[in-house]
MMTF fields as JSON, N, C-alpha, C and O atoms, coordinates in Angstrom:
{
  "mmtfVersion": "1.0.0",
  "mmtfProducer": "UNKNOWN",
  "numBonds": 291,
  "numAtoms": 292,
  "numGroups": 73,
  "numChains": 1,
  "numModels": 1,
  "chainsPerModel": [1],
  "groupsPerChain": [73],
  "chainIdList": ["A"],
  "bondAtomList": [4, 2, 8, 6, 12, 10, 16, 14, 20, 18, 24, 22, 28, 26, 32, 30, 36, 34, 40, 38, 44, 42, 48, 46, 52, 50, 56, 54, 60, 58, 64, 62, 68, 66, 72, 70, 76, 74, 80, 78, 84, 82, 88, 86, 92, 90, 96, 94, 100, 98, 104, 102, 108, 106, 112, 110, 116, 114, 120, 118, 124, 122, 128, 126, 132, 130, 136, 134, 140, 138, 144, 142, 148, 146, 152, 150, 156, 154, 160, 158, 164, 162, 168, 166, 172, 170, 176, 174, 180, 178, 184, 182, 188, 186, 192, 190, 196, 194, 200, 198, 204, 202, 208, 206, 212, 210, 216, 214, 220, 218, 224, 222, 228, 226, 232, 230, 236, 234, 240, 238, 244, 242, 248, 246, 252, 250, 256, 254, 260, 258, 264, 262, 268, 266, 272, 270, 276, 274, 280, 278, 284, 282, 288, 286],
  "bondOrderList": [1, 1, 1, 1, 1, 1, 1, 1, 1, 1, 1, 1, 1, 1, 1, 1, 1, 1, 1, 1, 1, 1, 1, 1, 1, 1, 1, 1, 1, 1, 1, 1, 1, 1, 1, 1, 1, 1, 1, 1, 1, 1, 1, 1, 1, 1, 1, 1, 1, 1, 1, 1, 1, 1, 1, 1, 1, 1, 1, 1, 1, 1, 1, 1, 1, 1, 1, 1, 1, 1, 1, 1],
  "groupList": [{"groupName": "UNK", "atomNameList": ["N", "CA", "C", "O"], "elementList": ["N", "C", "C", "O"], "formalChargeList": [0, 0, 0, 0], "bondAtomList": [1, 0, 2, 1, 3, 2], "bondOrderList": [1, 1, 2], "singleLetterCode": "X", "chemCompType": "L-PEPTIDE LINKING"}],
  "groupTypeList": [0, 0, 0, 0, 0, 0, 0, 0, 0, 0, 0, 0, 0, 0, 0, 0, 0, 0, 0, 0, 0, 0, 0, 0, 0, 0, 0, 0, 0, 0, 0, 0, 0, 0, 0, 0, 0, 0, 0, 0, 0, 0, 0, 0, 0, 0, 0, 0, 0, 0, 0, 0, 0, 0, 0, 0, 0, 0, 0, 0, 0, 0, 0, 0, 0, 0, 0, 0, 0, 0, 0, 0, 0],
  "groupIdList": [1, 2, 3, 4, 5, 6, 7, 8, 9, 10, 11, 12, 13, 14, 15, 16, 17, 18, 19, 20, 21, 22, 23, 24, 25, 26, 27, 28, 29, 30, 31, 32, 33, 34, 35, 36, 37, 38, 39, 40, 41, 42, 43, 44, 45, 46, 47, 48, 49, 50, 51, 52, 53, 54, 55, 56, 57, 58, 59, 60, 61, 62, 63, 64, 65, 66, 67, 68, 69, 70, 71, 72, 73],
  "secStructList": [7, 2, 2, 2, 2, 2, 2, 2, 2, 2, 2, 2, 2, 6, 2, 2, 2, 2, 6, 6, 1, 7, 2, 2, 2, 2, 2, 2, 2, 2, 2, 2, 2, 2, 2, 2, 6, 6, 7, 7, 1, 3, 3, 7, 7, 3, 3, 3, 4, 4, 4, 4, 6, 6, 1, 7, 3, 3, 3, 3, 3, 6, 6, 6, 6, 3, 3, 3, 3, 7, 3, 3, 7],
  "xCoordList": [0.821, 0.0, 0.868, 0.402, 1.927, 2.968, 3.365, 3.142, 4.059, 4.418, 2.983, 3.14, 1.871, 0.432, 1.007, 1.388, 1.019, 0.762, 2.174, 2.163, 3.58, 3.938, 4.292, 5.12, 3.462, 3.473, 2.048, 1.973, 1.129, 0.429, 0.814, 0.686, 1.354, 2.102, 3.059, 3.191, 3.636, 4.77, 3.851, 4.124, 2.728, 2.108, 1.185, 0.883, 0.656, -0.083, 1.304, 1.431, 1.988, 3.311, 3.405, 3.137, 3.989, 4.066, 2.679, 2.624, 1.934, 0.558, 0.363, -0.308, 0.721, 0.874, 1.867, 1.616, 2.952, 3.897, 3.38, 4.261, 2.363, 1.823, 0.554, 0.347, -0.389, -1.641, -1.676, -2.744, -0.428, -0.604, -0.619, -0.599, -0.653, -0.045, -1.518, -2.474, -1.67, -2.42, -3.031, -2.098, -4.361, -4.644, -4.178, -3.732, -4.344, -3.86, -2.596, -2.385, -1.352, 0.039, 0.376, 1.083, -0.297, -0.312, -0.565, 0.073, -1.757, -2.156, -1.458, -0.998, -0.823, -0.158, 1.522, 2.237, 1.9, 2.839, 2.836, 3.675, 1.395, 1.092, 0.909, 1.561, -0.069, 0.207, 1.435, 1.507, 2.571, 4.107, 4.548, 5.039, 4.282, 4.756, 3.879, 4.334, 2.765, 1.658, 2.374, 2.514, 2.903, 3.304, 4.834, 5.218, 5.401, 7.031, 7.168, 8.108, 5.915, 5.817, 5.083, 5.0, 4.295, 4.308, 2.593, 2.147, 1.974, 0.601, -0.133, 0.226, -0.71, -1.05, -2.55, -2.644, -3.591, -4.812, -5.219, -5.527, -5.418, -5.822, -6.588, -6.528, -7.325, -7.941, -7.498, -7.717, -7.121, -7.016, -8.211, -8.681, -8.967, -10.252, -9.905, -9.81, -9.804, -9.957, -11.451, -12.346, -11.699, -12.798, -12.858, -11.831, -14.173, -14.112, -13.866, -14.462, -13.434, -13.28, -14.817, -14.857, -15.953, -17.426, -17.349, -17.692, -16.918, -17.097, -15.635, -15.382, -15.243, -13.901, -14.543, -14.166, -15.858, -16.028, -15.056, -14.667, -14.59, -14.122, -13.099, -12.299, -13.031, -11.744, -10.702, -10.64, -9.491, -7.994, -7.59, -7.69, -7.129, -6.581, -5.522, -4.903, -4.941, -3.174, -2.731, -1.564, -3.616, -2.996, -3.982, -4.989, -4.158, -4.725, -4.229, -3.168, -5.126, -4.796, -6.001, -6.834, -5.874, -5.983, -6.435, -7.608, -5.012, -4.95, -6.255, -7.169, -6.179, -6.356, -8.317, -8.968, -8.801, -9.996, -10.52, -11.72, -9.661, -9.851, -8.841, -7.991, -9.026, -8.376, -8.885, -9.898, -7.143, -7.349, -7.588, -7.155, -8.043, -8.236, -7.653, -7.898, -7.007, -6.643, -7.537, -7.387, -8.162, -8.611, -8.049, -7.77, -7.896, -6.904, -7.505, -8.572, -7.495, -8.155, -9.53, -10.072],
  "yCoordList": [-1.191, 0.0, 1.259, 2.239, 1.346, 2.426, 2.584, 3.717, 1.554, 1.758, 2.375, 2.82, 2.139, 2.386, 3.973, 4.703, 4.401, 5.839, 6.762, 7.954, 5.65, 6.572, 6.62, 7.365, 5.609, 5.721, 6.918, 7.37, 7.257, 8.334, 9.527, 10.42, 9.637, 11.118, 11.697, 12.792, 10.375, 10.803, 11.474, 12.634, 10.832, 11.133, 12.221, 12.742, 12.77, 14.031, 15.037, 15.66, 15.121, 15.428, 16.087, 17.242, 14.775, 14.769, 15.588, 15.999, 15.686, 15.838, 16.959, 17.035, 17.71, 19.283, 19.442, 19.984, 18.946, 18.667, 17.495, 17.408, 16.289, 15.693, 16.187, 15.503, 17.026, 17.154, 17.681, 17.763, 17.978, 18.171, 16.664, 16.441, 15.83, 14.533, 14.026, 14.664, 12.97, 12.467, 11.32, 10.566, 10.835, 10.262, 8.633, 7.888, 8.348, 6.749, 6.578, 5.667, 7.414, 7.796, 7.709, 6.811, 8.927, 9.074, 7.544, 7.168, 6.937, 5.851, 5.148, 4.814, 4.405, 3.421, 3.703, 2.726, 4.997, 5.771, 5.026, 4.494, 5.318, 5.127, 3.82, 3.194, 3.081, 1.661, 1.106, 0.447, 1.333, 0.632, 1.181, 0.429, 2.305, 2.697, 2.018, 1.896, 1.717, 0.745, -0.582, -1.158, -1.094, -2.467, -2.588, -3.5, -1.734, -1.68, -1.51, -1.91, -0.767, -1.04, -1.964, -1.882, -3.369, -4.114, -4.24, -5.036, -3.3, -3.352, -4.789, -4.742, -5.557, -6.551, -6.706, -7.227, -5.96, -5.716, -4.414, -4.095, -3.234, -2.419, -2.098, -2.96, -0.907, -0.29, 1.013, 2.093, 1.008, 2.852, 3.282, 2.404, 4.559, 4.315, 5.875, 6.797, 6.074, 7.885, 8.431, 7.813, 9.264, 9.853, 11.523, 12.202, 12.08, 14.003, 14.622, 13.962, 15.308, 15.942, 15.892, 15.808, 15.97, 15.838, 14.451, 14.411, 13.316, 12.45, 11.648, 10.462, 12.343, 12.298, 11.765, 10.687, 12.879, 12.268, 12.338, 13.464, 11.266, 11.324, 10.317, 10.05, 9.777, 8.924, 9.509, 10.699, 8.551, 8.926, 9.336, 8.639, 10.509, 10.881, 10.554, 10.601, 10.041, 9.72, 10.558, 10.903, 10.816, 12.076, 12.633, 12.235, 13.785, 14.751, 14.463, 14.145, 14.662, 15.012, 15.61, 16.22, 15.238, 16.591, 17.613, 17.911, 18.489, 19.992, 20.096, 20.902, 19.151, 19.607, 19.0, 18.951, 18.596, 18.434, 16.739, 16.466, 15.899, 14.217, 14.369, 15.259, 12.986, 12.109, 10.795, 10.143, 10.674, 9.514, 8.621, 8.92, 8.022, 7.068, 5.808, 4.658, 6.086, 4.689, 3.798, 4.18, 2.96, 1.806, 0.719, -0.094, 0.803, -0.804, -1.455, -1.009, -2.68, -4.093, -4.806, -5.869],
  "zCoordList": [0.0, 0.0, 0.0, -0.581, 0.508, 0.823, -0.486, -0.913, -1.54, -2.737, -4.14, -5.277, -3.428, -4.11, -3.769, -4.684, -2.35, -2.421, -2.992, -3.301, -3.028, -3.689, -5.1, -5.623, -5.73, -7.058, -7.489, -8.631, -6.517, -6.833, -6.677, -7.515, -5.503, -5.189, -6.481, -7.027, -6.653, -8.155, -9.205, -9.514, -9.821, -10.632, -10.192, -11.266, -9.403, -8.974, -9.144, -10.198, -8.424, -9.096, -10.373, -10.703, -11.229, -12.647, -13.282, -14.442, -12.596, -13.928, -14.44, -15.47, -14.043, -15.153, -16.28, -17.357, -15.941, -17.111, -17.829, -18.684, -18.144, -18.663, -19.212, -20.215, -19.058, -19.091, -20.858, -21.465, -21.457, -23.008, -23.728, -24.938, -22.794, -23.854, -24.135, -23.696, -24.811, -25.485, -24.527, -24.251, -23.838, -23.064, -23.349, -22.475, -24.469, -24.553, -24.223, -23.422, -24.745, -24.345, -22.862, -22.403, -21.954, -20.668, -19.593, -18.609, -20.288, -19.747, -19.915, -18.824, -21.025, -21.342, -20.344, -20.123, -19.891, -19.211, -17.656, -16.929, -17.608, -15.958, -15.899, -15.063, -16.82, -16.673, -16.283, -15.246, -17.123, -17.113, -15.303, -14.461, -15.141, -13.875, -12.436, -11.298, -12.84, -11.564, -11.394, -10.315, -12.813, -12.944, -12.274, -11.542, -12.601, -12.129, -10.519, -9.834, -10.044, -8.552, -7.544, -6.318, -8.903, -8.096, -7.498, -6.671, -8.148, -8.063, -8.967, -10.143, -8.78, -9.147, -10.33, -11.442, -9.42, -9.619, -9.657, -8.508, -10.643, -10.676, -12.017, -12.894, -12.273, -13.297, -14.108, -13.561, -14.891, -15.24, -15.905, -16.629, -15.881, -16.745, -17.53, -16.72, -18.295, -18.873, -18.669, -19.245, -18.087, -17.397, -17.705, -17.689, -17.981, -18.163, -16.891, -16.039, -16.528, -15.417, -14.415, -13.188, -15.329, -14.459, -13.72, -12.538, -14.355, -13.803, -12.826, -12.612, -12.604, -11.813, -10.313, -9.853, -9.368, -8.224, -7.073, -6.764, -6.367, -5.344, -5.623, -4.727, -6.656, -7.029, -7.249, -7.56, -7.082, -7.35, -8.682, -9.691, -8.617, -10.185, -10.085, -9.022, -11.438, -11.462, -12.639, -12.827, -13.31, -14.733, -15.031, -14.445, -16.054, -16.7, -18.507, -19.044, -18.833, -20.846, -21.122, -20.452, -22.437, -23.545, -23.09, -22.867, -22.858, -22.122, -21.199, -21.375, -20.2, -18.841, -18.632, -17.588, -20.205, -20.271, -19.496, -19.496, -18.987, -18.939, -18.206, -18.206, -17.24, -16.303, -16.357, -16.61, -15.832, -15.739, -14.006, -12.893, -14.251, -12.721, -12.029, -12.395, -11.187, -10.95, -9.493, -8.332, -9.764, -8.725, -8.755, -9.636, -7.559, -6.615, -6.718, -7.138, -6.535, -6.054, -7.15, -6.847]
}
C-alpha cells in the first residue's frame, strides 16, 4: 500500500507537465509505472473531469480536459 501511495504522489506530481499529452500515451505511461511497482490488480479508466467524483486521479490530458483514474483491487 505504501508503494500504491507513492506511485500516486509521483504522478499528482508529474501531472501538469503531462496534461498536453495524449490520453492513450499518458495511460499506457502510468500503466508501465503501476506495474514496475508491483501493483497486481488495478484499473485505469480515462474519465471528463465531471465524472472524476471522489476517485484517485493519477494524470490529466488533452490539455487539462480528462483524467485519468486509478482503482486498486
Amino acid at each position: 500500500m505504501k508503494m500504491l501511495m507513492a506511485v500516486v504522489a509521483l504522478m499528482l506530481v508529474a501531472t501538469p507537465a503531462l496534461a498536453r499529452k495524449s490520453c492513450d500515451e499518458l495511460k499506457a505511461e502510468i500503466d508501465a509505472k503501476v506495474k514496475a511497482n508491483g501493483v497486481k490488480v488495478y484499473t485505469l479508466t480515462i474519465v471528463t473531469n465531471d465524472q472524476v467524483g471522489d476517485q484517485k486521479v493519477v494524470g490529466s490530458c488533452d490539455g487539462g480536459s480528462r483524467k485519468i483514474i486509478l482503482k486498486v483491487g
